[in-house]
C-alpha positions, 0 to 999 in steps of 0.5 A: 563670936562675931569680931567687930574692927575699927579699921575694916578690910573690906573694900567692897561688899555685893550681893547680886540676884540672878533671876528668871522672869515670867517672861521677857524682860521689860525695861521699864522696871528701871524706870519703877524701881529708880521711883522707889530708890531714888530717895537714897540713891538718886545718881544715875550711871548708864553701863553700856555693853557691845557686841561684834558681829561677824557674818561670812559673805560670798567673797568677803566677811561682813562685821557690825558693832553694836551698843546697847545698855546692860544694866544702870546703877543707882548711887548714893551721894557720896558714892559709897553704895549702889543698886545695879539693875538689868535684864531678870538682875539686881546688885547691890554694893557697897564700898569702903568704909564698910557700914556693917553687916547689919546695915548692909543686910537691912540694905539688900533686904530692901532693895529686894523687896522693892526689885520682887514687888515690881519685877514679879521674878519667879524663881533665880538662875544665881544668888552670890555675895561676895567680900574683897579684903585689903590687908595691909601689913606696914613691911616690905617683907614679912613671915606669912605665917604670923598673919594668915592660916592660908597661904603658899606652902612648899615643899621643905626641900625647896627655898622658902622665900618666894615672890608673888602669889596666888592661890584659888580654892572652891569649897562646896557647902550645903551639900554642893548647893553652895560654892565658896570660891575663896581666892588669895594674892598679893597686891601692889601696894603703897609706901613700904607696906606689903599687901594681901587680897583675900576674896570671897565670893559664896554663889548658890550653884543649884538655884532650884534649891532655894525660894524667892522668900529664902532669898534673904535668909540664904544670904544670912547664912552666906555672909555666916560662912564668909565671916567663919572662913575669914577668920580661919584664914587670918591671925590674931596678928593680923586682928591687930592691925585691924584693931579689933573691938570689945 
């Protein structure tokens, strides 16, 4: 059963598309794609990479620095989603207020078609979603187990008050086609309130496995998985301060 909240955790949703063209890379894509875009996301930011070069020379070393574009965002008005193009790749955010699943699926299966109709991919080298939750608890100290089903546990014959924390687990899917990389830290937080980063990232690792025209339905199942594992993490007390809804 899907759990639907009025106050969400999720800070930010992505989905990124890694892919391999026919053949090099061509720029103008960009300039086609925004065309298509620009509509619903009409703000341009350019993401600069640079590159240090370090050549040995008879009786010194020679070093260059270089800049160059890697990737331009397409932005809504209000900021609350983007489309990240480059070279043989396409993202797409969105930021808190998260919209909903189905409107955030609606959103990747149209930038995709868009992406493949004028790009031409033929295959991926990578597809992930990935989902950062802010869990916010309104006390400075508080016991782990009431909110999470994940979390530190030590040895009984150790002191079990600790500090900060973090915690890394990677579980394969699909018969090790999939990787969930699910990550969990504390976090600053404001006021008197203690907070929680619960981070999950679910990556295609054998991407032969799965066809340009399964794209969409790969990510289906990801986001599946991703809702499973975050609920299994969590508590009933934790649903709470998310006020779940009917």
């Amino acid at each position: 059963m899907r759990h639907k909240y009025r106050k969400s955790p999720i800070t930010e949703a992505v989905c990124e598309f890694q892919f391999r063209g026919s053949s090099e890379w061509d720029w103008t894509v960009l300039g086609l794609v925004y065309q298509e875009i620009k509509t619903e996301f009409p703000n341009k930011r350019q993401e600069v990479g640079f590159e240090i070069n370090v050549a040995p020379q008879q009786g010194k070393v020679e070093r260059s620095v270089g800049g160059s574009l890697s990737k331009m965002q397409f932005l809504r008005e209000d900021g609350s989603a983007m489309v990240q193009l480059g070279p043989d790749l396409l993202a797409i955010n969105v930021l808190a207020p998260y919209p909903s699943w189905d409107a955030f699926e609606a959103l990747i299966r149209r930038q995709f078609e868009v992406y493949n109709r004028i790009a031409h991919p033929v295959g991926f080298k990578r597809i992930g979603l990935r989902y950062i939750n802010r869990i916010v608890i309104p006390s400075k100290n508080i016991e782990t187990t009431d909110y999470l089903c994940y979390y530190p546990q030590l040895p009984k014959t150790l002191e079990q008050a600790h500090g900060p924390f973090a915690m890394r687990v990677m579980h394969p899917y699909e018969g090790e086609r999939d990787i969930l990389n699910l990550q969990i830290a504390n976090v600053q937080a404001e006021d008197e309130n203690y907070a929680i980063a619960l981070d999950l990232d679910y990556y295609l690792t054998q991407p032969d496995k799965v066809e340009l025209n399964k794209a969409v339905e790969w990510v289906t199942v990801a986001h599946e998985t991703i809702e499973t594992v975050f609920e299994a993490c969590i508590t009933d007390k934790t649903r709470n301060l998310f006020e779940e809804t009917r």
